[in-house]
N, C-alpha and C positions, 0 to 999 in steps of 0.2 A: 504494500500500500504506500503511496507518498502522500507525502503535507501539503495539503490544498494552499500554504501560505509560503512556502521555499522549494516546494517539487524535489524535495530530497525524499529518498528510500525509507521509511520507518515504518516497524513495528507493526502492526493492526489492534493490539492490544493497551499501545502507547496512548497515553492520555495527553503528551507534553511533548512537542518536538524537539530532538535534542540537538537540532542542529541552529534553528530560529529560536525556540523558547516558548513559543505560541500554543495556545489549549488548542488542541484539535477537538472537542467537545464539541466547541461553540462556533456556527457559522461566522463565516468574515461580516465584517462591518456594512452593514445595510445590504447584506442578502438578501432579505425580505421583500425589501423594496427593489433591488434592482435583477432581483429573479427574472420580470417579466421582461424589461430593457435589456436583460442580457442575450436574450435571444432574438431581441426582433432587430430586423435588417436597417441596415444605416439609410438614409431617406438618400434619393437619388439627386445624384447634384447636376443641375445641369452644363450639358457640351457648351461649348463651347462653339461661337460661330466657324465655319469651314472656310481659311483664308485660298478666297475663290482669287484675290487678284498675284498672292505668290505662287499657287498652281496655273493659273494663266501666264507670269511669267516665264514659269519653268516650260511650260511648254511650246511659247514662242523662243526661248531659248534651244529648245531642240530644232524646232525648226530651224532655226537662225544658221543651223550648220550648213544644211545646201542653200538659203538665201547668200550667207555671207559671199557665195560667190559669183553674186550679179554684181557688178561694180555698182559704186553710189547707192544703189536700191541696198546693197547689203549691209553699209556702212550706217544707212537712217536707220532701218528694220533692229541692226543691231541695237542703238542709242535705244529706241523704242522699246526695245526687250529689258534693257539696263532700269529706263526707267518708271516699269510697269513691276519689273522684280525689286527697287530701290521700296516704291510704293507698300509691296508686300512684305518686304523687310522690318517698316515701319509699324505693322500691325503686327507683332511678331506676340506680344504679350497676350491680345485679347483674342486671338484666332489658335484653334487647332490647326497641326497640319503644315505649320511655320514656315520649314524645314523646306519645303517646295522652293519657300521665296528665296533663301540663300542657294538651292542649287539651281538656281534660274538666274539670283546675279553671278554665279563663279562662271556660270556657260557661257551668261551673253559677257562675260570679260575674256573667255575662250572665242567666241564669236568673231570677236575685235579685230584676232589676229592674222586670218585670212582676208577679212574684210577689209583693211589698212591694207595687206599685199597685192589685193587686187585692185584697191585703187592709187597705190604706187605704179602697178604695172600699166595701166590706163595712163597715169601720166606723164610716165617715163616713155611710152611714144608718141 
């Protein structure tokens, strides 16, 4: 048997835990009353809103890899991706789902970098 008040091993016969000191006789302190609380389920908290505009930038960031290589068109798309995931970055506290917004700005800063080379190579001729 163990002590309902230290979960150490004793006796069955034990009246006095010898490891805490406590009567095992006597229920713990407001069993009575929290008998019924003890079982009933924690009240449901609510979600949290579903951050729609850091999953929207994550996924014009995916996109944004075969855009980046329209010159110019790829280079705006990019900025627009940057600053629709910037947006969703911003709500990072009050939205579930966060986590979208930051891998939507690392991409569209991946974006960047063929986008810049192809319109280096556009002006380089």
């Amino acid at each position: 048997m163990y002590c309902r008040f230290c979960g150490k091993e004793v006796e069955e016969n034990m009246n006095f835990c010898p490891y805490c000191g406590r009567d095992r006789r006597t229920p713990p302190d407001g069993y009575a009353a929290n008998a019924a609380s003890a079982y009933s389920p924690a009240p449901a908290q609510p979600l949290k809103p579903l951050n729609g505009v850091g999953l929207a930038g994550m996924i014009m960031a995916i996109i944004g890899w075969g855009v980046a290589f329209i010159p110019i068109i790829g280079l705006v798309y990019c900025f627009a991706t940057l600053i629709v995931s910037a947006i969703g970055v911003s709500r990072f506290s009050r939205c579930r789902c966060s986590g979208f917004s930051i891998a939507g700005l690392l991409l569209g800063l991946a974006d960047l970098i063929p986008a810049s080379i192809m319109l280096c190579v556009i002006l380089a001729h």
